[in-house]
Phi, psi and omega in degrees: 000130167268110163245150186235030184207223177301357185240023186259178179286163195052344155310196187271309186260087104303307212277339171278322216253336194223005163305126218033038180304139201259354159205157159231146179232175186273148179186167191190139155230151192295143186171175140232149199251151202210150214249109180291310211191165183286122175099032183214122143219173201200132207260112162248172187229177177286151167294326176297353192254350225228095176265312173278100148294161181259191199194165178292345182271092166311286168323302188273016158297303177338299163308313189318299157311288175347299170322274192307350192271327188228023147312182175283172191307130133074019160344148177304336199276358192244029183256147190265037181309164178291146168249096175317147195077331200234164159336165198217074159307140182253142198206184141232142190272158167235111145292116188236155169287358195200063191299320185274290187318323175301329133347279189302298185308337182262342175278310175300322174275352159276044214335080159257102175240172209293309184268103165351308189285330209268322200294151187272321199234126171261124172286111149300152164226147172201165192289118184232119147314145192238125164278322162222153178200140187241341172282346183211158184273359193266179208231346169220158207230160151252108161281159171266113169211179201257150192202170188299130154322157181254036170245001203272149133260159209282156185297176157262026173239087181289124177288108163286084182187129172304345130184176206300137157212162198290008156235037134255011181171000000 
C-alpha cells in the first residue's frame, strides 16, 4: 500500500490502521495533493498511471494485482515516467502480512464502497518508486492507495507541495 496522508508512520491512523505492517520504505508517485477537508488530504493521479481499479471483489483485485506485478520487465504503464503537469508525491509504500483483511479494513476507513457514487475515495493500484528496499531489486513496486475518485472534482485547497504533513492542514 502506498500512503501519502495519515496512514504513513508515526501519523494518527498509522497506528490503529497499520499495526503490523511488516516494512515501510520512502516511495513516490506521480500526483497531486489537495487538502478534502483540515487534516485530510487527498491524492489524485494521472489516469494513464492508474493500472487497477479496485472493486468490491477483493480476492479477485487482489489476483489482479498479482497479474499485474509479473507482467513482463516494466511495461510502459509500470514505468514511473514523468506525467508533464504533476508532482513525484512523496509517501511510504507499506507492506502487510494480511493484504485482503487488511484492505477490507482500510476500504472502510477510506469510504471505498460498493457503489461508485457513493465512495469518498477510490482505490488503485499504480506504479510507485521505491526508494530504499531490501526485499527487492526493483526500483518501482506496485500499490494500492487511495485517491480523488475521477468522477470529484478536486477541493479547492491545493497543497503545493510534494508532500502531505499534519501542518499543512
Amino acid at each position: 500500500m502506498f500512503a501519502c496522508g495519515t496512514l504513513k508512520q508515526g501519523l494518527r491512523n498509522h497506528a490503529a490502521f497499520c499495526k503490523g505492517t511488516l516494512e515501510a520504505h520512502d516511495a513516490a508517485t506521480w500526483g497531486r495533493l489537495f487538502l478534502w477537508e483540515p487534516g485530510i488530504p487527498i491524492l489524485q493521479v494521472p489516469d494513464e498511471k492508474i493500472l487497477l481499479m479496485g472493486s468490491p471483489d477483493l480476492p479477485s483485485d487482489l489476483a489482479g494485482a498479482a497479474a499485474a506485478g509479473q507482467a513482463s520487465d516494466s511495461p510502459p504503464s509500470m514505468r514511473l515516467r514523468r506525467s508533464r503537469g504533476w508532482r513525484k508525491i512523496q509517501g511510504q509504500l507499506l507492506l502487510f502480512p494480511d493484504p485482503e483483511p487488511r484492505l477490507k479494513i482500510l476500504d472502510a476507513l477510506e469510504g471505498f464502497r460498493p457503489a461508485p457514487r457513493e465512495r469518498t475515495y477510490e482505490r488503485v493500484l499504480l506504479p510507485v518508486a521505491v526508494h530504499k528496499s531490501a526485499w527487492s531489486t526493483k526500483r518501482v513496486a506496485l500499490a494500492w492507495t487511495y485517491v480523488l475518485p475521477p468522477y470529484a472534482d478536486p477541493p479547492e485547497i491545493a497543497i503545493d507541495s510534494n508532500a502531505w504533513h499534519p501542518g499543512l492542514g
